[in-house]
C-alpha positions as YAML, in Angstrom:
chain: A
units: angstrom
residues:
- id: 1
  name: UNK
  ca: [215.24, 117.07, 172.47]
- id: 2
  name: UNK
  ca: [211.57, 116.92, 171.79]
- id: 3
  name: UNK
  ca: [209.41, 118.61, 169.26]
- id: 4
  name: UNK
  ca: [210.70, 120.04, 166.17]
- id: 5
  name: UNK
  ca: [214.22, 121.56, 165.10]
- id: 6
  name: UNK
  ca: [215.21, 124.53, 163.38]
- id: 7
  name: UNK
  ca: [216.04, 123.28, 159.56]
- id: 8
  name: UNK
  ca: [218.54, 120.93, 159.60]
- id: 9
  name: UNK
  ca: [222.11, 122.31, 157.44]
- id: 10
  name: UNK
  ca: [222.60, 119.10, 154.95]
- id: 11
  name: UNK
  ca: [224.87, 118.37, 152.52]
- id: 12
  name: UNK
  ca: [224.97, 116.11, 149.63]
- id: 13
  name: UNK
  ca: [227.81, 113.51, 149.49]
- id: 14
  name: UNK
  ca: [228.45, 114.21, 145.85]
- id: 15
  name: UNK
  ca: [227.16, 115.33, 142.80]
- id: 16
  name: UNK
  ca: [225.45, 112.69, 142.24]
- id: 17
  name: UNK
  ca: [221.88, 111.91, 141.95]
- id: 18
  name: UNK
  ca: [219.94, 108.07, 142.08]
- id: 19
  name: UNK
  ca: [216.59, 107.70, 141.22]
- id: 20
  name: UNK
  ca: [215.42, 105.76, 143.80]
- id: 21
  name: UNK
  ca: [218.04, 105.48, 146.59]
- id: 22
  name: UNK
  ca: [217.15, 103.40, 149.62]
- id: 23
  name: UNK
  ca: [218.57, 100.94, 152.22]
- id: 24
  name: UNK
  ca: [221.18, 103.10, 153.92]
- id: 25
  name: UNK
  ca: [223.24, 101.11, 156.43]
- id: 26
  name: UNK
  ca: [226.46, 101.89, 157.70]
- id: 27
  name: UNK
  ca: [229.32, 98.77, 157.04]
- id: 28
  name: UNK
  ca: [232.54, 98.63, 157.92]
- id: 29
  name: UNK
  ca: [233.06, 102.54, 158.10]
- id: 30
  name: UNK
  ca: [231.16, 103.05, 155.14]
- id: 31
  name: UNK
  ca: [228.11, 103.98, 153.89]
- id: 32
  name: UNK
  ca: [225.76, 101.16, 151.65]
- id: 33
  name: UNK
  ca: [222.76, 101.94, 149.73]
- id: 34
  name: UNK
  ca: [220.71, 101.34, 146.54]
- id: 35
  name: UNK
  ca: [219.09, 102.65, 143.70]
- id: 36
  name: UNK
  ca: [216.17, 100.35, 143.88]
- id: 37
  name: UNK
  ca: [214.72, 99.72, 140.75]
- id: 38
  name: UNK
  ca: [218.30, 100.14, 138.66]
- id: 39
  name: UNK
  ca: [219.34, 97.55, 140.51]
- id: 40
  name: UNK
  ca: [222.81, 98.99, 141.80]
- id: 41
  name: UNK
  ca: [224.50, 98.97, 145.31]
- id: 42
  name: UNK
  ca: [227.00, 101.46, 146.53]
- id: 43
  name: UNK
  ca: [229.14, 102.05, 148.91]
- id: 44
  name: UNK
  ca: [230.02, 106.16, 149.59]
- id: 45
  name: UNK
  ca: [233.58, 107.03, 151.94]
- id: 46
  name: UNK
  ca: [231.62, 109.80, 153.89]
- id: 47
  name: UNK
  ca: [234.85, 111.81, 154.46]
- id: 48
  name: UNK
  ca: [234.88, 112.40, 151.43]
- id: 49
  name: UNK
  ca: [233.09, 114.14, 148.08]
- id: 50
  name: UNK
  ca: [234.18, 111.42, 145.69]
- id: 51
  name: UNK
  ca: [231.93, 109.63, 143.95]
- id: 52
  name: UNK
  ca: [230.21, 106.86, 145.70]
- id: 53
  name: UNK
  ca: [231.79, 102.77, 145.07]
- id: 54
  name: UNK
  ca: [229.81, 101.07, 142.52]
- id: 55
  name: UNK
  ca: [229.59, 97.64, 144.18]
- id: 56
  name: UNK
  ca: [227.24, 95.40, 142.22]
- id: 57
  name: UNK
  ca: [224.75, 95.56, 139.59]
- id: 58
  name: UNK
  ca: [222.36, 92.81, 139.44]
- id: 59
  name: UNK
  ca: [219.88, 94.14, 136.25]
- id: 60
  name: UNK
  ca: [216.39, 93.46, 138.62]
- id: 61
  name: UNK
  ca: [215.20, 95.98, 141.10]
- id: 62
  name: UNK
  ca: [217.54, 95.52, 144.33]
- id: 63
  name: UNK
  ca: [215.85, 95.94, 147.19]
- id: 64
  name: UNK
  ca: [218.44, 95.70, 150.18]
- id: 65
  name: UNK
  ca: [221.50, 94.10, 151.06]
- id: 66
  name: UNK
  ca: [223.12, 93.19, 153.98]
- id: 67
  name: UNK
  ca: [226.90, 92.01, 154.28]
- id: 68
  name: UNK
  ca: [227.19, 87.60, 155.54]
- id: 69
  name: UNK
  ca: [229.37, 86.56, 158.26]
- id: 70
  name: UNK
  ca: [231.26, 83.98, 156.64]
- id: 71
  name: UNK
  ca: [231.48, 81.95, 153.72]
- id: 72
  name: UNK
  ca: [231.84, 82.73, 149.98]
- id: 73
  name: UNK
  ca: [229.24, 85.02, 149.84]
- id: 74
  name: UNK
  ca: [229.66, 88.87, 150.32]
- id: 75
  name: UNK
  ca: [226.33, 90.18, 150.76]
- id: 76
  name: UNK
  ca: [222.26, 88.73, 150.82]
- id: 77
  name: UNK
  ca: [219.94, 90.55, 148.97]
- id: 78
  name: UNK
  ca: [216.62, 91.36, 148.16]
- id: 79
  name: UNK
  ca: [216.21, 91.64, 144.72]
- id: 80
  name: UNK
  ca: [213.69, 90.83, 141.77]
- id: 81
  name: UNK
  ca: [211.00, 87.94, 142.96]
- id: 82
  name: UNK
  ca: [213.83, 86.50, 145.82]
- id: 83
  name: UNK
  ca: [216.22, 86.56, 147.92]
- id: 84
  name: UNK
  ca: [220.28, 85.46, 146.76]
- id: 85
  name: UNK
  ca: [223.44, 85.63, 148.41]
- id: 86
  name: UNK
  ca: [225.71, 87.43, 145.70]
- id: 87
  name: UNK
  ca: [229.66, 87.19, 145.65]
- id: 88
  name: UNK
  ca: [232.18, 87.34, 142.69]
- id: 89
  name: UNK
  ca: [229.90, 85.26, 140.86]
- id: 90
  name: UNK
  ca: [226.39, 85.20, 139.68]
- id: 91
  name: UNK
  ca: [223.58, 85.16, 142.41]
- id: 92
  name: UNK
  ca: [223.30, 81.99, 144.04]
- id: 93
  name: UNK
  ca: [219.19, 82.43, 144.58]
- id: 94
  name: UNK
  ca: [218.18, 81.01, 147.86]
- id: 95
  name: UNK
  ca: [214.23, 81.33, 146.95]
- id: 96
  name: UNK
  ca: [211.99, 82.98, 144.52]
- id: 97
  name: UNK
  ca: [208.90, 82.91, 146.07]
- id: 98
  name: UNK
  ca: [206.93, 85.61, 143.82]
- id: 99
  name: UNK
  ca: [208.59, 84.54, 140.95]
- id: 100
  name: UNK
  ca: [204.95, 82.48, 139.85]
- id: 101
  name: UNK
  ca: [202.63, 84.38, 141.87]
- id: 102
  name: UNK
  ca: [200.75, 85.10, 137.98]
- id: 103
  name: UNK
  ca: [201.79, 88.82, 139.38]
- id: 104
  name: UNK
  ca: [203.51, 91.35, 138.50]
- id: 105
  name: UNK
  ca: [206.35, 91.74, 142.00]
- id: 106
  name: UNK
  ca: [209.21, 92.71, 143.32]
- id: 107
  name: UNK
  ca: [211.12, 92.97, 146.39]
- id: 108
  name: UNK
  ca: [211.46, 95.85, 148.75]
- id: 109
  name: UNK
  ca: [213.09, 96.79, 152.08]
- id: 110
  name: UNK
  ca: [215.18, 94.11, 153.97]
- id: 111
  name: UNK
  ca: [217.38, 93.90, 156.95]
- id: 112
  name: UNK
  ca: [219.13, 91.64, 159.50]
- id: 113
  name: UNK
  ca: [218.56, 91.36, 162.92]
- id: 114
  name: UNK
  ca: [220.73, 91.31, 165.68]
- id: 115
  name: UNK
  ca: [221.01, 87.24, 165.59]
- id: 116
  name: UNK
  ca: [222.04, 87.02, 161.93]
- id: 117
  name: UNK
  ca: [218.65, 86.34, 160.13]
- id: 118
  name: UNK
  ca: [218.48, 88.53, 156.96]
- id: 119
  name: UNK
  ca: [214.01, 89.90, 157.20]
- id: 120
  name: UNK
  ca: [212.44, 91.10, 153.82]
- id: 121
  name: UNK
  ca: [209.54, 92.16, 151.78]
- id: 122
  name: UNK
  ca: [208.02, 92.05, 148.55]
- id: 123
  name: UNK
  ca: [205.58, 94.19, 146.99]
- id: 124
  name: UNK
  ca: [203.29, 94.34, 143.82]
- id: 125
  name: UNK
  ca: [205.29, 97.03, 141.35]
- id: 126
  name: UNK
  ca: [201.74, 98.75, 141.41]
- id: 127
  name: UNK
  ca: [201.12, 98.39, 144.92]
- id: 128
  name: UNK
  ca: [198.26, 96.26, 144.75]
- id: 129
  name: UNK
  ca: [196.45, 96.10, 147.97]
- id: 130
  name: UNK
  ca: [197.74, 93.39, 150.46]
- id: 131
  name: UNK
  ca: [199.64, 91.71, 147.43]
- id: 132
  name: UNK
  ca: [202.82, 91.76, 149.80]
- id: 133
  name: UNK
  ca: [204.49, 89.83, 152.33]
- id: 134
  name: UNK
  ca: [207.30, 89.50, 154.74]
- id: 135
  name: UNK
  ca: [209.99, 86.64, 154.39]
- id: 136
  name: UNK
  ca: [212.44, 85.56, 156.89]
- id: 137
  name: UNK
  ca: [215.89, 83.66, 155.85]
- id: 138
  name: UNK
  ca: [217.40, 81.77, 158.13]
- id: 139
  name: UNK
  ca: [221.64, 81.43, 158.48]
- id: 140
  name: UNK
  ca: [220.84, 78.00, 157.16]
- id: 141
  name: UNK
  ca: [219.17, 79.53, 153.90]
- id: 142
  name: UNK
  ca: [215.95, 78.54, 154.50]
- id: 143
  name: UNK
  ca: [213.63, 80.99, 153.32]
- id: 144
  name: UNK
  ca: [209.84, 81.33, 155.13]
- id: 145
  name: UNK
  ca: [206.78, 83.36, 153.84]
- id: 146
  name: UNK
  ca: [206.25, 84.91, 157.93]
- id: 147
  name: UNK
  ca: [203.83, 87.49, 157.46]
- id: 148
  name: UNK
  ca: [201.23, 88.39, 154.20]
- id: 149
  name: UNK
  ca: [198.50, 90.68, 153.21]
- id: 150
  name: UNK
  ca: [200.92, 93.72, 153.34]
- id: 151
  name: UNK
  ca: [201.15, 96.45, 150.56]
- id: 152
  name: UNK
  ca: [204.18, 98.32, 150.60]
- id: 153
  name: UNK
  ca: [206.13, 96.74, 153.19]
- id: 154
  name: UNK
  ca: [209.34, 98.52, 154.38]
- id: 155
  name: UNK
  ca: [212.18, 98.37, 157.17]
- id: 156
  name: UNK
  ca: [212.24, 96.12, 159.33]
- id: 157
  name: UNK
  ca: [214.46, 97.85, 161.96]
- id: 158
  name: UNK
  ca: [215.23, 95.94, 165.05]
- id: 159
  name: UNK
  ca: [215.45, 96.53, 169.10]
- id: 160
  name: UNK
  ca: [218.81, 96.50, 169.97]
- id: 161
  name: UNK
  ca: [218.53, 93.04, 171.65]
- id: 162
  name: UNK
  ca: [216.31, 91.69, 168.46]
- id: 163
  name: UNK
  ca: [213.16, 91.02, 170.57]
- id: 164
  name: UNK
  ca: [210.77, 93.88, 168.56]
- id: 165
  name: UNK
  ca: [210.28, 94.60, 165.15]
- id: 166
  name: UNK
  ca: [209.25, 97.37, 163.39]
- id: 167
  name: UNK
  ca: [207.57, 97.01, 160.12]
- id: 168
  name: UNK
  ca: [206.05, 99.81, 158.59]
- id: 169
  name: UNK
  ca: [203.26, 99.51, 155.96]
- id: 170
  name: UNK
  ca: [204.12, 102.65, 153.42]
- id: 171
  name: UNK
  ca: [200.45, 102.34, 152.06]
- id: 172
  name: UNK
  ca: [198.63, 102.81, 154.63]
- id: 173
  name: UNK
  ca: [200.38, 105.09, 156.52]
- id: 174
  name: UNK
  ca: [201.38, 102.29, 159.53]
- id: 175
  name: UNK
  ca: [204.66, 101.21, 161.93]
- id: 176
  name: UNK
  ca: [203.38, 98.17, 163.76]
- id: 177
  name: UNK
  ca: [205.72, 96.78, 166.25]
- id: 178
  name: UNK
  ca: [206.09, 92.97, 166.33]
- id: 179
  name: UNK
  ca: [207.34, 90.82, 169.12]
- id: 180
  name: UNK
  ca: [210.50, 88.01, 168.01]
- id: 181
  name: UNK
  ca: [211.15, 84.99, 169.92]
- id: 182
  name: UNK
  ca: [214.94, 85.53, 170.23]
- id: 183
  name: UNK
  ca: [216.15, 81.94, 169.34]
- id: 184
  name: UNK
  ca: [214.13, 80.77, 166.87]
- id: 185
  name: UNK
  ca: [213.13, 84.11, 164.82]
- id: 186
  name: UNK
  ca: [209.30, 83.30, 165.57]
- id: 187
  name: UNK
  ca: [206.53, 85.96, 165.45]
- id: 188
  name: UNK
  ca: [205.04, 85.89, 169.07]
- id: 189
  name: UNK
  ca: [202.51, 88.95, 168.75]
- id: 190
  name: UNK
  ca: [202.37, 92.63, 167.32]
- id: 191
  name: UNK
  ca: [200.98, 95.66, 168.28]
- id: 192
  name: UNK
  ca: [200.25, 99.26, 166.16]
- id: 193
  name: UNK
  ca: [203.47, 101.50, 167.31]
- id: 194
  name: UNK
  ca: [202.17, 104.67, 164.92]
- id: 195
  name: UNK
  ca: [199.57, 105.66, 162.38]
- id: 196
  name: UNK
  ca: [200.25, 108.65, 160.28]
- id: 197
  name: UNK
  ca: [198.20, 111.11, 158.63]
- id: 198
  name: UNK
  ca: [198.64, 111.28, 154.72]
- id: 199
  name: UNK
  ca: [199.93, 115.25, 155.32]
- id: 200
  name: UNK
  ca: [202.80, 113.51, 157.39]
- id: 201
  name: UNK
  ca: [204.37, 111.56, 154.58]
- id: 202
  name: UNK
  ca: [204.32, 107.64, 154.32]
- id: 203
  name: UNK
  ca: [206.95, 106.01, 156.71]
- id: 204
  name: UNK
  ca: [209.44, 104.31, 154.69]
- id: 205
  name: UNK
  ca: [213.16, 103.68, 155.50]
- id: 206
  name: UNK
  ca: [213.59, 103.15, 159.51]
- id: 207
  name: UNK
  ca: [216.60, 102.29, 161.84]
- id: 208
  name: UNK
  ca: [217.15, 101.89, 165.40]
- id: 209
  name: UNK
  ca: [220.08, 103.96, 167.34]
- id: 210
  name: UNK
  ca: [221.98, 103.46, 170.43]
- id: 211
  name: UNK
  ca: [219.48, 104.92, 172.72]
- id: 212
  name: UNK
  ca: [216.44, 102.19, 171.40]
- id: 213
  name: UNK
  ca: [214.92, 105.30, 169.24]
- id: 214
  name: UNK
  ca: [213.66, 104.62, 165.93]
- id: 215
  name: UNK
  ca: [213.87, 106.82, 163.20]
- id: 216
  name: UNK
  ca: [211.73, 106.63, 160.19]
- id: 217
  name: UNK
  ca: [212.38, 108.55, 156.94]
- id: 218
  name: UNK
  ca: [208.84, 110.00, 156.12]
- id: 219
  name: UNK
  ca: [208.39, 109.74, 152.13]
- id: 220
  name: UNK
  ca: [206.77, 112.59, 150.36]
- id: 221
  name: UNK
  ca: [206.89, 115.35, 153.35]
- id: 222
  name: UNK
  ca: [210.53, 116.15, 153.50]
- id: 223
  name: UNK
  ca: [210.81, 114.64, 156.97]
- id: 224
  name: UNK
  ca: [212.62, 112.34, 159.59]
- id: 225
  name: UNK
  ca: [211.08, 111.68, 163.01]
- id: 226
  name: UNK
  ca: [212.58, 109.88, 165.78]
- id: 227
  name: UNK
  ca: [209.92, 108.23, 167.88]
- id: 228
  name: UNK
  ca: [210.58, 107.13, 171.47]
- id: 229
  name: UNK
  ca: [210.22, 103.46, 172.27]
- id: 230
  name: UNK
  ca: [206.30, 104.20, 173.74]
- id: 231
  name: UNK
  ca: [205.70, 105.81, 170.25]
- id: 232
  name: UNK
  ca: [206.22, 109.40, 171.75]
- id: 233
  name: UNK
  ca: [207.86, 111.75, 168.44]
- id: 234
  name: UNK
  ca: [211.12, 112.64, 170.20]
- id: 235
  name: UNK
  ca: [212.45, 114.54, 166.96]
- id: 236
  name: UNK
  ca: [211.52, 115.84, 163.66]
- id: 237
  name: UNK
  ca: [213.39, 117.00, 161.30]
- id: 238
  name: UNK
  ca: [213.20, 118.71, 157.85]
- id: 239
  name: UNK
  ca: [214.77, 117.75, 154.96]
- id: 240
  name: UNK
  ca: [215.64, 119.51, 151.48]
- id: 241
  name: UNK
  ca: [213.91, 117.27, 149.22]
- id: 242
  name: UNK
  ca: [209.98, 115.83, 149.47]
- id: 243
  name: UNK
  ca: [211.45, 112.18, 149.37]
- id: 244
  name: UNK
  ca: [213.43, 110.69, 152.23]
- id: 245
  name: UNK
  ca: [213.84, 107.15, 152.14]
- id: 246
  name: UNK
  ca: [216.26, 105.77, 154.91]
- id: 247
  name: UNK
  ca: [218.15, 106.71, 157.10]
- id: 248
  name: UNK
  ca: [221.32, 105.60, 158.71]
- id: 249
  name: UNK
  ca: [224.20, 106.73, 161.32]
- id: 250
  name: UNK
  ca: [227.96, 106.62, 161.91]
- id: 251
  name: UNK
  ca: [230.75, 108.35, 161.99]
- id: 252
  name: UNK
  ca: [229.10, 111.74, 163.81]
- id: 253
  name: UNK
  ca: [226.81, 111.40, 160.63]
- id: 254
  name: UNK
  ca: [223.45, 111.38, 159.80]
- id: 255
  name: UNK
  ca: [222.71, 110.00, 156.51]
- id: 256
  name: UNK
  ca: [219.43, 110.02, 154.53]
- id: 257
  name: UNK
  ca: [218.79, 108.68, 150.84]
- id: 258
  name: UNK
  ca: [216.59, 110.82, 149.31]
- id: 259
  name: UNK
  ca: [214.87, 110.05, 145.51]
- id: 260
  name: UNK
  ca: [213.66, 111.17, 141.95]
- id: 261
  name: UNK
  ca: [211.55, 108.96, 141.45]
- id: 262
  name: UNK
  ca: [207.42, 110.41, 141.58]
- id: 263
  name: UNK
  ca: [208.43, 114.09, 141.12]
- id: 264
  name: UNK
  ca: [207.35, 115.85, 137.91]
- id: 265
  name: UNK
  ca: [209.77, 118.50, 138.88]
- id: 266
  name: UNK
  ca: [212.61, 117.01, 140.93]
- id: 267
  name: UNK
  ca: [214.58, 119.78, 142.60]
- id: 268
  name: UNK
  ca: [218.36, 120.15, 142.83]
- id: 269
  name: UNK
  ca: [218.78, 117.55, 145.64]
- id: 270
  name: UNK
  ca: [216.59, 114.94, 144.77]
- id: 271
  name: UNK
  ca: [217.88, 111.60, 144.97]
- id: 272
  name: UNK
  ca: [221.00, 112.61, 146.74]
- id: 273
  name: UNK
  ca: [222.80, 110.93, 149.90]
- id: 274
  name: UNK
  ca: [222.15, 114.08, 152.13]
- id: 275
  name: UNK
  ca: [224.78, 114.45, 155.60]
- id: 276
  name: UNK
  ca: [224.28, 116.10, 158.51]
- id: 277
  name: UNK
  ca: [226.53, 116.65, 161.68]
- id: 278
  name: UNK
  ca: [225.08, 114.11, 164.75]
- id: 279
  name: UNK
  ca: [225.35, 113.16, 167.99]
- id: 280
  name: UNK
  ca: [223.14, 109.88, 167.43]
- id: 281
  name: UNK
  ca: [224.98, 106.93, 166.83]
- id: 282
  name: UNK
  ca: [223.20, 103.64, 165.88]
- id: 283
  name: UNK
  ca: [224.88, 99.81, 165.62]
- id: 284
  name: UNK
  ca: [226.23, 99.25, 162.37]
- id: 285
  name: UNK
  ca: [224.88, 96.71, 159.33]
- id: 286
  name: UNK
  ca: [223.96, 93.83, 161.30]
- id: 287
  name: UNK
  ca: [225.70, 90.51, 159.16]
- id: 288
  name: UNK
  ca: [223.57, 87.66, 157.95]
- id: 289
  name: UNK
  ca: [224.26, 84.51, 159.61]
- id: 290
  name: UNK
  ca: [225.76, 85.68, 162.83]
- id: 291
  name: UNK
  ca: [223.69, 83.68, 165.00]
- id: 292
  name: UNK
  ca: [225.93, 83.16, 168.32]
- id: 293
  name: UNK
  ca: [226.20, 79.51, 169.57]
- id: 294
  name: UNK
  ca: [224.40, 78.55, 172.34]
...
C-alpha cells in the first residue's frame, strides 16, 4: 500500500507510561525496550495488559540492548559512556570510550546485525554538533570508534542479509545508508537514503521487516513511514502521541515506543508502548556474537 492510511486504531499495552521509551525489539516472543535516560529495560507479554517485566536497572542512561548468543552474559548494552555485557552480576564494561572525552556524553541507539556484531552510538546529552560517533563491537569484545562527527545518532537497522546499514542522524533530519563488508563488519561506502523536512519529524527509532522495508519512527510529528528499499515512502502512518521512537514487529503486532520526555503538556498516551493489528512481520532481536563459522 502506498501513500497514507486512514488513522491507525492503537492501543496501549498498559497503563503505564516511560519517559523516554526507546529500542523496541522483539525477543523470544516478547517485547524489549527502554526508558532511556532512567536507565531501565523491560520486557512486555503483548497478549497481555499486565504490566511490562522489569528486567534490569543499571542507574546511567541505557541506551539499547540486545540479547548474546552464548556465554554468561544475558544481554550487551549501550549505556552511560560504553558499552557492557550485563548478566546476574554487575556490568562487565567492554569499553568506555566517552568516558574522558572532557564532555558531557552518553550513549544512544544500538543494534546487532545479522552476523552477531552488537553497532552503537553516543551522543553529547546537549546534542552538541558532530560530538557523536558510531562504535562497532565485535563477538570477540573488541570495541572500534567506526564512524564520528555525528550528532544524534540513532538505529542502525540492518538489510536482511547485513550488507546495508541504515543510520539516521536525528539532528539533522538524515537516514544515510551505508554499505558492510559481510565478514569483517568493515564500512565499504555510504550513500544519503532520505532527508526530511523539519515539519516531518526527526527520524529516530528504525527496523527492517521481512519484505527489506524500513520503517522509521518519526520523532515529534506523530508518525511512522515505511520507505521502500530505493527510498520510495511506501507507508505512513499516524500515531496518537507527537513522539514515536521505535518501532518493532511480531506476533501480528506492530509496536511503537512513544515518550514524555520534551512535552510541556504530555497527553494521555505519551510514553506508552502503543499496538496495532499487522500484517508486517520483521526478524526478531538479532543476538550478539552469532557470527556463523566459516
Amino acid at each position: 500500500m502506498t501513500g497514507r492510511e486512514a488513522p491507525a486504531k492503537w492501543r496501549p499495552h498498559s497503563s503505564v507510561r516511560h519517559h523516554l521509551a526507546e529500542g523496541a525489539r522483539w525477543h523470544e516472543g516478547r517485547l524489549l525496550h527502554v526508558d532511556l535516560l532512567r536507565g531501565d529495560l523491560f520486557r512486555s507479554d503483548v497478549r497481555s495488559t499486565d504490566r511490562p517485566a522489569h528486567v534490569l536497572s543499571l542507574g546511567v542512561p541505557l541506551g539499547a540492548v540486545a540479547p548474546v548468543a552464548a556465554g554468561g552474559s544475558d544481554w550487551i548494552v549501550a549505556a552511560g559512556d560504553g558499552i557492557a555485557l550485563v548478566g546476574a552480576g554487575r556490568p562487565e564494561w567492554l569499553a568506555r570510550p566517552e568516558h574522558a572525552t572532557g564532555r558531557a556524553m552518553r550513549m544512544n541507539d544500538g543494534a546487532c546485525d545479522p552476523a552477531g556484531r552488537f553497532w552503537a552510538g553516543s551522543m553529547e546529552v546537549r546534542a552538541a554538533v558532530g560530538a557523536g560517533s558510531l562504535y562497532r563491537t565485535g563477538p570477540d569484545g573488541c570495541v572500534e570508534r567506526v564512524l564520528d562527527g555525528l550528532t544524534v545518532p540513532n538505529g542502525p537497522a540492518f538489510s536482511l542479509d547485513g550488507t546495508s546499514m541504515y543510520l539516521a542522524d536525528s539532528a539533522h533530519g538524515t537516514i544515510t545508508r551505508h554499505t558492510v563488508a559481510p565478514g569483517t563488519g568493515r564500512l565499504l561506502g555510504s550513500e544519503p537514503f532520505a532527508e526530511l523536512a523539519a515539519y516531518e519529524g526527526r527520524p529516530d527509532g528504525m527496523t527492517v521487516d521481512d519484505d527489506g522495508s524500513l520503517w522509521v519512527a518519526l520523532w515529534g510529528s506523530g508518525r511512522v513511514r515505511c520507505y521502500g528499499p530505493g527510498g520510495e515512502v511506501l507507508r505512513d502512518l499516524a500515531v496518537p502521541t507527537p513522539h514515536p521512537s521505535s518501532v518493532a514487529f511480531g506476533g501480528g503486532l506492530m509496536a511503537v515506543t512513544t515518550a514524555r520526555h520534551g512535552l510541556e503538556h504530555p497527553d494521555g498516551l505519551a510514553g506508552a508502548v502503543l499496538l496495532r493489528p499487522t500484517t508486517v512481520s520483521a526478524p526478531p532481536a538479532a543476538p550478539f556474537g552469532s557470527i556463523p563459522a566459516a
